[in-house]
C-alpha positions in Angstrom: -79.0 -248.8 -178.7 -82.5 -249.4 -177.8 -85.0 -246.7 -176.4 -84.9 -248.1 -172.7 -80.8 -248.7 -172.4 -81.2 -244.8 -173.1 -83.0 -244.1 -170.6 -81.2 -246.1 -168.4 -77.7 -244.4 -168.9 -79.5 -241.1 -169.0 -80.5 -242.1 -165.7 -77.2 -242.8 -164.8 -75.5 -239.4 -166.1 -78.6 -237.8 -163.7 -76.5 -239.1 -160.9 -73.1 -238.3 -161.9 -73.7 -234.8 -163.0 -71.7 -232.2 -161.5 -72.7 -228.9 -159.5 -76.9 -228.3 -159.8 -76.7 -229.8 -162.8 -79.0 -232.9 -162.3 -81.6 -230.3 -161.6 -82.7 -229.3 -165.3 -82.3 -232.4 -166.6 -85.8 -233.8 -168.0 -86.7 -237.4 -168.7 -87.2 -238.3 -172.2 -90.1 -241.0 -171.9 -93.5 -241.0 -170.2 -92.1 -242.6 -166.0 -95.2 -244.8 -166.2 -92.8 -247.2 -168.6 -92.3 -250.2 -166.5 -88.4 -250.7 -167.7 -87.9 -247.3 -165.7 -88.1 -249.3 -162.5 -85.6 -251.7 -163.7 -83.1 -249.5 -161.7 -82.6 -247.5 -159.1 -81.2 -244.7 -161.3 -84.4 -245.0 -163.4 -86.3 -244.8 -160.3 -84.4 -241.4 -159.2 -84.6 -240.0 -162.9 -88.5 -240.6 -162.5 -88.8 -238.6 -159.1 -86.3 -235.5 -160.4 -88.8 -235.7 -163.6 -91.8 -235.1 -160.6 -89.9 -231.9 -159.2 -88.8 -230.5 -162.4 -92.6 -230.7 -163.7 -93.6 -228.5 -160.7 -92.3 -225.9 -162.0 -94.9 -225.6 -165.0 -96.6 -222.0 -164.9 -100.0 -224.2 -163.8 -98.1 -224.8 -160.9 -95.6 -224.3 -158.1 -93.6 -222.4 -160.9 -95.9 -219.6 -161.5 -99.9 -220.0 -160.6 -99.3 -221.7 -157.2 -96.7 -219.2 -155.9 -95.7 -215.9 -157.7 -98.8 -214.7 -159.9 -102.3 -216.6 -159.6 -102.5 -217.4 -155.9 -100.8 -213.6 -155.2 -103.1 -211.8 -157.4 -106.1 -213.3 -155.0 -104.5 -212.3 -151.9 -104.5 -208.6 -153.4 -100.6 -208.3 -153.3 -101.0 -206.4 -156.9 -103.2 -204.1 -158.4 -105.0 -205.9 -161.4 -108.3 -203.4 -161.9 -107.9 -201.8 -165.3 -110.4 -203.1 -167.5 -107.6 -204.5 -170.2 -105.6 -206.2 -167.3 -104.6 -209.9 -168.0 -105.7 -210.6 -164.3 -108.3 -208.5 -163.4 -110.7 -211.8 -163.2 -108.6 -213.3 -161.0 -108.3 -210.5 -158.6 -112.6 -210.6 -158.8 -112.5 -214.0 -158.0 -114.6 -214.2 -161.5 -114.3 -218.0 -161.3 -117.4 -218.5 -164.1 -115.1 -216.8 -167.0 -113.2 -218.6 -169.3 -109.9 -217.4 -168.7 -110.5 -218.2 -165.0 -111.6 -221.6 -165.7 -109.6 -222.9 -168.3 -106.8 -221.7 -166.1 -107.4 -223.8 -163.2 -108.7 -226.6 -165.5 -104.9 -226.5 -166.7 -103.7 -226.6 -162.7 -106.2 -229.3 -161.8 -105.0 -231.3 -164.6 -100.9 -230.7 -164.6 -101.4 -231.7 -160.5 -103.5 -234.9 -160.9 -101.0 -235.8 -163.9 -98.1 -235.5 -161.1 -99.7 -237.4 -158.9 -100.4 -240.4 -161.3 -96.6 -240.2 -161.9 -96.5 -240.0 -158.1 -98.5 -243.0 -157.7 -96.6 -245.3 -160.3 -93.6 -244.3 -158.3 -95.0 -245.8 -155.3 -96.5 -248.9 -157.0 -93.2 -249.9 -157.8 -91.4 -248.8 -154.2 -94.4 -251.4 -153.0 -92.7 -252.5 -149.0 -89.4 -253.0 -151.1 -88.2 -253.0 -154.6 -84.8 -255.5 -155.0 -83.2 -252.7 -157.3 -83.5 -250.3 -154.4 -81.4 -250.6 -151.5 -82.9 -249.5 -148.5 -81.6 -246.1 -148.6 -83.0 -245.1 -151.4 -86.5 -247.2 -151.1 -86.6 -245.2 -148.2 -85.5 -242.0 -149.0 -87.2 -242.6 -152.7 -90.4 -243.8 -150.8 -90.6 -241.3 -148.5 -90.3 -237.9 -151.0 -92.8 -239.5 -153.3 -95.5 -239.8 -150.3 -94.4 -236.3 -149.1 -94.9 -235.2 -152.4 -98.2 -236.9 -152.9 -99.4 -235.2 -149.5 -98.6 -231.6 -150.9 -100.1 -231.8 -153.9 -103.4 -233.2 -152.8 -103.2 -230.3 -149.8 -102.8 -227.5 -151.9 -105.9 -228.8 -154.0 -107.7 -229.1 -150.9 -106.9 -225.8 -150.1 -107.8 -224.2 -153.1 -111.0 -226.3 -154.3 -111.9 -227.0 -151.1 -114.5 -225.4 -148.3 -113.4 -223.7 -145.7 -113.2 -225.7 -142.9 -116.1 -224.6 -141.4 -117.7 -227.1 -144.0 -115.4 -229.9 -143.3 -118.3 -231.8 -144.7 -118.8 -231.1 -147.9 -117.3 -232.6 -151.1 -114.1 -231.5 -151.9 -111.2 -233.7 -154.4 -110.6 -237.1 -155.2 -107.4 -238.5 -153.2 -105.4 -240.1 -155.6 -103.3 -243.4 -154.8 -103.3 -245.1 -158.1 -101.3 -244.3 -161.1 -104.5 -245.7 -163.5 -105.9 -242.6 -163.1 -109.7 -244.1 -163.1 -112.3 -241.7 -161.8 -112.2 -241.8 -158.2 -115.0 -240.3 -155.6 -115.1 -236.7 -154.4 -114.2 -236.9 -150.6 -115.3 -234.9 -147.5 -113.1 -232.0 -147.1 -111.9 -233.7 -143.4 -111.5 -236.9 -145.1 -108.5 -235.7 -147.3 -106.9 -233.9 -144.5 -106.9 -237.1 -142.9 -105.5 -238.6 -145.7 -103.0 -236.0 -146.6 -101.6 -236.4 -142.9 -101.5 -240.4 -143.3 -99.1 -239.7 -146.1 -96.8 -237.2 -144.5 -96.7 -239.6 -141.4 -95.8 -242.4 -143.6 -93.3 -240.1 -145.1 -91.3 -238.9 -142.2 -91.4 -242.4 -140.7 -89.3 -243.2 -144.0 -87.2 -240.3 -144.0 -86.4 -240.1 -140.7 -83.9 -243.2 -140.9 -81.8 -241.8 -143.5 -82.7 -238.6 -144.5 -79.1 -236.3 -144.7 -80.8 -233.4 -143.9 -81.4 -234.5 -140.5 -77.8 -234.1 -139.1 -76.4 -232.2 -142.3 -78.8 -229.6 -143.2 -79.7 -229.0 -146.4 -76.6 -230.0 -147.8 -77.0 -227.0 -150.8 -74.1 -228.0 -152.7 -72.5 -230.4 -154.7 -70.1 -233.5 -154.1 -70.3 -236.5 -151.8 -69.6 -240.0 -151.9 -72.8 -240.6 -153.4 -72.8 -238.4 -155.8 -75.4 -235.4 -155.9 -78.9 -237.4 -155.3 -77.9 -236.9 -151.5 -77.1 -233.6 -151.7 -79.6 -230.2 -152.1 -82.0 -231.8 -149.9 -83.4 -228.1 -149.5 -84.4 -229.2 -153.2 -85.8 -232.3 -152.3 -89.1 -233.0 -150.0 -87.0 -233.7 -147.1 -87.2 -234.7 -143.2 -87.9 -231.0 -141.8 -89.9 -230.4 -144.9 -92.4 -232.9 -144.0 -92.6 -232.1 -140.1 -93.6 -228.6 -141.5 -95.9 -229.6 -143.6 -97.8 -231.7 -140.6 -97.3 -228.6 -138.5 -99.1 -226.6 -141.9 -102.5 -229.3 -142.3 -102.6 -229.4 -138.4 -103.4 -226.1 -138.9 -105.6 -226.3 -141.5 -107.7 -228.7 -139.7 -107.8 -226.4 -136.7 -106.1 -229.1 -134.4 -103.9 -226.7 -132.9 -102.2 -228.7 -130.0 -100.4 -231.1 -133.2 -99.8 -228.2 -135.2 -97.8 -226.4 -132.5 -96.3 -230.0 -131.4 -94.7 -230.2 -135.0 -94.1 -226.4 -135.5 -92.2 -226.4 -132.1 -90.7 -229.6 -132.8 -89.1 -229.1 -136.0 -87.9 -225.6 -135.3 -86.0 -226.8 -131.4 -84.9 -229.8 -134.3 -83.1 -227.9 -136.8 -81.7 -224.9 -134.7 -80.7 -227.1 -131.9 -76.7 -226.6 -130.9 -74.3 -223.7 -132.0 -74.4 -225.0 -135.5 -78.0 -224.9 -136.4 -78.8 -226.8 -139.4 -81.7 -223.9 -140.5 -82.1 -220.3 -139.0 -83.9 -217.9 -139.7 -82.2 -214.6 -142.0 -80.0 -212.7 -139.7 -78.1 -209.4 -139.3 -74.8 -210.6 -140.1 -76.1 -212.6 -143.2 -77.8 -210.0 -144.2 -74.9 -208.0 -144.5 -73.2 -211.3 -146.2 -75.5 -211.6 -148.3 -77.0 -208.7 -149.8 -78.2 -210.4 -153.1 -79.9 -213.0 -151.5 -83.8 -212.6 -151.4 -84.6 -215.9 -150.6 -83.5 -215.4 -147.6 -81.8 -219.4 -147.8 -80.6 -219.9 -144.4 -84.3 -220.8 -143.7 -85.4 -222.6 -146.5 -86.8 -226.1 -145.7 -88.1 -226.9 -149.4 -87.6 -224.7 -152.2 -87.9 -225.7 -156.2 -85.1 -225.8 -158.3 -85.7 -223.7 -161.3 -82.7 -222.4 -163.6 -85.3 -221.2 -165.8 -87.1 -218.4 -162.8 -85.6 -215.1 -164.4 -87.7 -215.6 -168.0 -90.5 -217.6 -166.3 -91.2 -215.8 -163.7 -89.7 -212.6 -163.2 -89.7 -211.3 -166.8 -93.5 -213.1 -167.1 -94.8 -211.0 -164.6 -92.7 -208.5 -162.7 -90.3 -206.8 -164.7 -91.3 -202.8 -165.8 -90.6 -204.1 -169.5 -93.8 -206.0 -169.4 -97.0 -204.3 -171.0 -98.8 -202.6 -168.4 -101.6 -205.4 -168.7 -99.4 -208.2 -167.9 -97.1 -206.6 -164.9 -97.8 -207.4 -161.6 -97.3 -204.4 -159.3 -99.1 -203.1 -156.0 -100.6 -200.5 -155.8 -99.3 -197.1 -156.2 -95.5 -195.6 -155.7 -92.8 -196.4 -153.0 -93.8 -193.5 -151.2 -97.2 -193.6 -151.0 -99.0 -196.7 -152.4 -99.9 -200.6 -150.8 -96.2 -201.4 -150.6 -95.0 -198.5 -148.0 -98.3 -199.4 -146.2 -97.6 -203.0 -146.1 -95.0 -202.2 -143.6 -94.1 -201.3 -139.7 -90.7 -199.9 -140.9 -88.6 -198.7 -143.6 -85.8 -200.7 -141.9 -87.2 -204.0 -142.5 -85.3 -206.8 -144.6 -87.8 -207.5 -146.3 -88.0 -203.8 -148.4 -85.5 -205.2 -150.8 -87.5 -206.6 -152.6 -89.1 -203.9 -154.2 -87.7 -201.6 -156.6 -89.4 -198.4 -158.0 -89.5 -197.8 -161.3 -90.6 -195.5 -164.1 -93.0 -196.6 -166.5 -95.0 -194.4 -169.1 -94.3 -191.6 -167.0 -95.8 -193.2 -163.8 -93.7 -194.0 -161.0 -94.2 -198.0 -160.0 -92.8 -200.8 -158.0 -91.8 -203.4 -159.1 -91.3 -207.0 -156.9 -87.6 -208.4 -157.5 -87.6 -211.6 -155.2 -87.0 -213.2 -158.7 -85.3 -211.0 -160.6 -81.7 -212.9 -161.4 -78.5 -212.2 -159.6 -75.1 -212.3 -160.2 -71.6 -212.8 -158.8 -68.8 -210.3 -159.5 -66.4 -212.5 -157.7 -65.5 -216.4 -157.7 -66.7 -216.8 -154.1 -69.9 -214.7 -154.6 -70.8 -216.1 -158.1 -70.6 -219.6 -155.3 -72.8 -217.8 -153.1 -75.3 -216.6 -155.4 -75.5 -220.2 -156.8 -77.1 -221.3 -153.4 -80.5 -219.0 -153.9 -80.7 -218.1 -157.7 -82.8 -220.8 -158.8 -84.6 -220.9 -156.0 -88.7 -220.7 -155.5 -89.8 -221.0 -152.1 -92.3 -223.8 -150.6 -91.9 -224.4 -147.2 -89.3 -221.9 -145.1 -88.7 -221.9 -141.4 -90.3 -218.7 -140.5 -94.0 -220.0 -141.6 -93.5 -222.3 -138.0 -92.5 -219.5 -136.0 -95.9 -217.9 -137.1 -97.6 -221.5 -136.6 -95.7 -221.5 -133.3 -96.8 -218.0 -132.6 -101.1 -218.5 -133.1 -101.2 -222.1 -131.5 -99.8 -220.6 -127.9 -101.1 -217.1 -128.2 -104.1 -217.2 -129.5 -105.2 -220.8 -128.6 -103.5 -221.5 -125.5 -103.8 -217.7 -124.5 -100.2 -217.5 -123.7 -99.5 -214.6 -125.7 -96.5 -213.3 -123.2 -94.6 -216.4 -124.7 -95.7 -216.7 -128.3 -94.0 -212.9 -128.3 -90.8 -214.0 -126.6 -90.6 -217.4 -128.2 -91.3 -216.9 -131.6 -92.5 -213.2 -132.8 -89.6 -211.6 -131.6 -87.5 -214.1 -132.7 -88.6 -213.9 -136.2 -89.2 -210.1 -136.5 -85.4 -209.6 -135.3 -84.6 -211.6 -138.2 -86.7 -208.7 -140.0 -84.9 -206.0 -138.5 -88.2 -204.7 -136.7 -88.5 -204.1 -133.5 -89.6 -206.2 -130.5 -93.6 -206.3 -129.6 -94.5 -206.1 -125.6 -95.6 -209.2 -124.1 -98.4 -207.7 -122.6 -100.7 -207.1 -125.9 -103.7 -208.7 -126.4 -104.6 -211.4 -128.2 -106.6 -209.6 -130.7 -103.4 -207.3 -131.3 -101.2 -210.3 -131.9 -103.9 -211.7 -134.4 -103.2 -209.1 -136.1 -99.2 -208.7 -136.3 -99.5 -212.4 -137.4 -101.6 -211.6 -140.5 -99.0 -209.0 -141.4 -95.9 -210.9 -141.1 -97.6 -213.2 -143.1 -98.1 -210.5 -146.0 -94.8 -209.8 -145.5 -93.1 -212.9 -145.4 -94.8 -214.8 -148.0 -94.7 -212.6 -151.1 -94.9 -214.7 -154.1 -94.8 -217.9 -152.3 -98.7 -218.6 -152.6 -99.6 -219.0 -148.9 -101.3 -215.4 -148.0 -104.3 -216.1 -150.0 -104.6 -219.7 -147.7 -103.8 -217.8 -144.8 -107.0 -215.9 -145.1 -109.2 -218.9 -146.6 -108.0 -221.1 -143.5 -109.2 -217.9 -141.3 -112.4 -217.3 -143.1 -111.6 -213.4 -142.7 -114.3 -211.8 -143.9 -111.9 -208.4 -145.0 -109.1 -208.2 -146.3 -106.3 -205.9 -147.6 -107.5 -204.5 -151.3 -104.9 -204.6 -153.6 -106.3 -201.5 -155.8 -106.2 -199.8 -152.8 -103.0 -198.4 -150.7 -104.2 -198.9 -146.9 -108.1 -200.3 -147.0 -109.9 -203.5 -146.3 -111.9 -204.9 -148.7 -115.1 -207.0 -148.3 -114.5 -211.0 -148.8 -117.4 -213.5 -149.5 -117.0 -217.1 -148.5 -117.5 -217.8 -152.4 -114.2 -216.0 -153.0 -112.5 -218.3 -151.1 -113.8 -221.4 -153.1 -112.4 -222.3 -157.1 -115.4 -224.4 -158.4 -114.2 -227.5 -159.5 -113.2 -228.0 -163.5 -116.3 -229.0 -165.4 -114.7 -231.9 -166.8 -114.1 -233.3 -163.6 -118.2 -232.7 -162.9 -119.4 -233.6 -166.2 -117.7 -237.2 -164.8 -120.0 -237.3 -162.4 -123.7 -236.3 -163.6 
């Protein structure tokens, strides 16, 4: 049997597989080989090959989310001398470590979007293997896909948007991976929301999720390739991301338009497709960390517990390698972090005794378990899980486009901050605070929702805040230059260009 009727059947099994199976299954030839596209399971084995890539260390599986992008937002306490991210947390971007390290990202991401890319060249306006379900849906993931990526570049080799202007990445929309021209920072936003428009204009037709939710299990006519479409970059997914660039790109009346939108969208009726994590869950679901009820787009990653948790969180690390805040439960960053010691989100943390010092360690990946048939099914729906896009970042959106924009702030607090710190298990802010006051809350929800999801650090580029918390420090600001903000571009991507 030849190399490409392999592939092919492989292809096939991808679809057929039972449970999450289809999830760790990795393709076993470069996708750029044309006799991929020869099928529509080859096309689907190519895109699964895109999401199960994302979750190399250089990217959304470790740098992008739980340790890089975390360390910069001064979640962790990296200032011994010896510590294996102590450059990171300086922003030392000239050192080696430093920039081989984002060399790595720069290249993993612009190798995903080549792949990306020959996905697309071979969707073209329609593909006679694909029937228009899955050119649509097929279509439509890959563009969303291609939007992220080139975003999150943006974001972290880009200005601030303050300098729009200036050079920032190439945007990439050909799999031949020639060198392409550094753009204006404003210029890929555009392009980045061109793509996601493009996306949900696709996805919209047939996406599951739309009327189903995200469908986190397995079974259905068509097999599992329309199912965990929390896995996938779905419908809702995309309206959040447009709501997250809007943003971005300080164009606040869209970005509330798509926040509000997608959040009335998916918690419309008395059986809301997403919510956000709730009392009676809560007690339901004590293992769960993800909080899943509000995950639009998550990773799929059976591998998390040695990748990520036991790479950088658990106490049996060396003390150079572990990430922790800060200090002890009781008096250190993480009992500053928050309003009360009744909030959800404590459970993630877990003190610990190392070398005679008392620590805490961050367990939002640490594995869990079921004792029981039906909870070893429940624990099944948020064990693998990495967080990318959850519901609760557009109730924040939501929250800065009326209040601090459209100077409603009575209604961003009834609408949306109370909403979402109920779901917290804090307690309800007055109405009548200023605006400067609910700048502030904002920023710390956003501390404390987003904890080894990678969007703190972007939260304060976007903002340009010129302080910040310090992470070697248990309640004090720290000073941040606009530099800081800025990852200088790899040098073989400038050596290109002299």
């Amino acid at each position: 049997m030849n190399k490409i009727k392999k592939l092919l059947i492989f292809g096939i099994a991808l679809i057929g597989t039972s449970c999450n199976s289809w999830l760790d299954i990795q393709p076993e030839d470069n996708i750029m080989e044309k006799e991929l596209f020869e099928s529509q399971e080859g096309f689907l084995m190519a895109l699964n090959g895109i999401y199960l890539n994302m979750n190399s260390s250089y990217s959304y599986g470790g740098g992008l989310t739980s340790s890089v992008i975390d360390v910069m937002a001064q979640y962790y306490n990296c200032s011994s001398t010896d510590h294996n991210y102590r450059l990171f947390q300086s922003y030392s971007y000239e050192e080696n470590t430093v920039k081989n390290y984002f060399s790595y990202t720069w290249q993993t991401t612009y190798k995903q979007l080549a792949d990306l890319n020959a996905i697309l060249e071979h969707c073209g306006d329609g593909n006679p293997v694909l029937s228009d379900l899955y050119y649509r849906l097929i279509k439509g993931e890959a563009l969303g896909l291609r939007a992220m990526f080139h975003f999150d570049l943006l974001r972290l080799f880009g200005p601030v948007w303050s300098e729009k202007e200036k050079e920032s990445i190439p945007y990439m929309t050909s799999s031949d991976r020639s060198i392409q021209p550094l753009l204006r920072a404003d210029s890929v936003a555009e392009r980045v929301l061109n793509d996601l428009a493009a996306a949900a204009d696709l996805l919209k037709e047939v996406d599951p999720v739309i009327t189903e939710g995200g469908k986190n299990e397995s079974g259905g006519v068509n097999g599992n390739d329309l199912n965990y479409r929390i896995y996938r970059m779905n419908y809702f997914a995309v309206q959040a991301l447009r709501a997250r660039v809007y943003l971005w790109k300080q164009d606040y009346a869209n970005a509330k338009k798509y926040a509000v939108e997608t959040i009335e969208a998916v918690q419309n009726g008395d059986s809301p497709l997403f919510t956000l994590y709730y009392a009676n869950y809560a007690a339901s679901a004590p293992k769960d960390k993800m909080y899943e009820p509000e995950i639009l787009f998550s990773l799929y990653n059976s591998l998390r517990t040695n990748n990520v948790y036991k790479t950088y969180f658990t106490s049996d690390l060396n003390i150079y390698n572990l990430l922790i805040p800060q200090g002890d439960y009781q008096s250190g960053r993480v009992k500053n972090m928050y309003e009360t010691e009744n909030d959800y989100r404590l459970s993630i943390w877990e003190e610990k005794t190392k070398d005679n010092t008392n620590i805490v360690c961050m367990q939002k990946y640490a594995d869990v378990t079921g004792s029981t048939d039906a909870e070893k099914l429940q624990v099944e729906r948020y064990r693998y899980m990495i967080p990318l896009v959850r519901l609760s970042e557009l109730y924040l959106i939501a929250a800065e486009c009326i209040g601090l924009h459209e100077q409603n702030v009575a209604e961003a607090v009834e609408k949306y901050m109370n909403p979402l710190r109920l779901a917290r298990n804090c307690i309800d802010l007055e109405t009548n605070i200023s605006s400067t006051t609910l700048n502030t809350h904002i920023m710390n929800e956003y501390i404390r929702d987003f904890i080894g999801e990678g969007q703190t650090f972007f939260y304060f580029k976007r903002n340009e805040l010129e302080n910040i918390p310090d992470g070697t420090q248990a309640n004090q600001m720290m000073n941040m230059i606009q530099n800081n903000y800025v990852v200088p571009l790899p040098e073989e991507e400038t050596s290109q260009r002299d």
